[in-house]
C-alpha positions as CSV (number, residue, x, y, z in Angstrom):
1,X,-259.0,-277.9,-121.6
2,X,-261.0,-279.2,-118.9
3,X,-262.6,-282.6,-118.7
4,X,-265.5,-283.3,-116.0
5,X,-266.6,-286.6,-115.1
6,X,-269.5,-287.5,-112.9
7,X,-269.7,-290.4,-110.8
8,X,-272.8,-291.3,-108.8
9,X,-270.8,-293.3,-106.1
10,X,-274.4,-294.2,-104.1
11,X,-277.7,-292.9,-103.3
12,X,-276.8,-289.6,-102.1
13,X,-273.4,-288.7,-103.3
14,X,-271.9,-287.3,-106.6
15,X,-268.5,-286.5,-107.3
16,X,-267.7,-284.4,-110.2
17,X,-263.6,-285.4,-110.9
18,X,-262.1,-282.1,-112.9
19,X,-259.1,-282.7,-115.2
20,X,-256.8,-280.2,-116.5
21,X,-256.9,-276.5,-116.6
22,X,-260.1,-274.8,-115.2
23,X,-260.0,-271.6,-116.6
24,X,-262.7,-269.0,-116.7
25,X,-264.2,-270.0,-120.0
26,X,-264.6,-273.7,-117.8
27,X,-267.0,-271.8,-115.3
28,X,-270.2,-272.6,-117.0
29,X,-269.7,-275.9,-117.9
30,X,-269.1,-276.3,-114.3
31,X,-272.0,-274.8,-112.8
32,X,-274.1,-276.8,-115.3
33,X,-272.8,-279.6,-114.3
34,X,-273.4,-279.2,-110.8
35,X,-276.6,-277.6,-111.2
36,X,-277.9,-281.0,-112.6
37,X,-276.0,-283.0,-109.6
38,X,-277.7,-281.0,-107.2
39,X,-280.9,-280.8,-108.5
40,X,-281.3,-284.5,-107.8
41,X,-280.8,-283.4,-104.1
42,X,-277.3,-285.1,-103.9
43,X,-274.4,-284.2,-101.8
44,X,-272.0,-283.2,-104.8
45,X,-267.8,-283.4,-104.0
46,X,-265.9,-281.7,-106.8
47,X,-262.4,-284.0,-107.2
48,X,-259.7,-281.6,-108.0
49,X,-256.9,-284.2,-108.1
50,X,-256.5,-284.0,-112.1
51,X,-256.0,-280.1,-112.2
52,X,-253.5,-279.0,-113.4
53,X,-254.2,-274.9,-113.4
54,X,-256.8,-272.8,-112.0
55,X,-256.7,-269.4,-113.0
56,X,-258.1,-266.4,-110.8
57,X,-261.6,-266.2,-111.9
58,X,-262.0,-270.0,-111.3
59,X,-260.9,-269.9,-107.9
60,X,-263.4,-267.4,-107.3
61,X,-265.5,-269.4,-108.7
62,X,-264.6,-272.6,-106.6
63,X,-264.4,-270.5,-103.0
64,X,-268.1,-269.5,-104.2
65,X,-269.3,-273.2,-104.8
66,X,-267.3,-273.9,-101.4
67,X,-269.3,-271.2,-99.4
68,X,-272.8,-272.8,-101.4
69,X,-272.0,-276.0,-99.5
70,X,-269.9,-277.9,-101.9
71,X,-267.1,-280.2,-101.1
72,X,-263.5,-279.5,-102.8
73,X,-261.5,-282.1,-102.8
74,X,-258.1,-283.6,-104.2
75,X,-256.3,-279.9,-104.0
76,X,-252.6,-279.7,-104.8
77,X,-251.0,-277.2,-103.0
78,X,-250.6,-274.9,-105.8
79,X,-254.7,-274.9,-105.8
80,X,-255.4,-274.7,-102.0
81,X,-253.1,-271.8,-101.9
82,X,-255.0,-270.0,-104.4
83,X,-258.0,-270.8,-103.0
84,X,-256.5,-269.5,-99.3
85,X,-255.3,-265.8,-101.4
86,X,-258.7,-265.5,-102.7
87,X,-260.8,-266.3,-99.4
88,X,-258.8,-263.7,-97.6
């Protein structure tokens, strides 16, 4: 289960702090989250320090966001290697 949990830090930033397993089902929710972040004109930072497992579909998902202009953040290594495998 994933949990997402928006903090607006100040004027122009958002950070979106994901916890658990982000899993395709998760994608969605995700997007519509950062769909309304964005649409305030906000810089948006997804904090990835409270997940636990990413499955392939997500880190497509995530390398997409990253390539839209959104910050990842918080990555263990299992994540950033995932997210290295898919970029290539």
């Amino acid at each position: 289960m994933l949990r997402i949990t928006r903090s607006d830090l100040d004027a122009d930033l958002t950070t979106l702090e994901l916890e658990g397993r982000l899993l395709a089902r998760d994608v969605t929710e995700l997007e519509r989250s950062l769909a309304e972040a964005l649409a305030s004109d906000r810089r948006v930072v997804l904090d990835l320090c409270g997940v636990t497992y990413v499955d392939a579909a997500s880190a497509e998902a995530l390398v997409g966001l990253r390539r839209k202009g959104v910050a990842l953040a918080g990555c263990s290594p299992f994540v950033r290697e995932l997210l290295k495998e898919v970029s290539s």
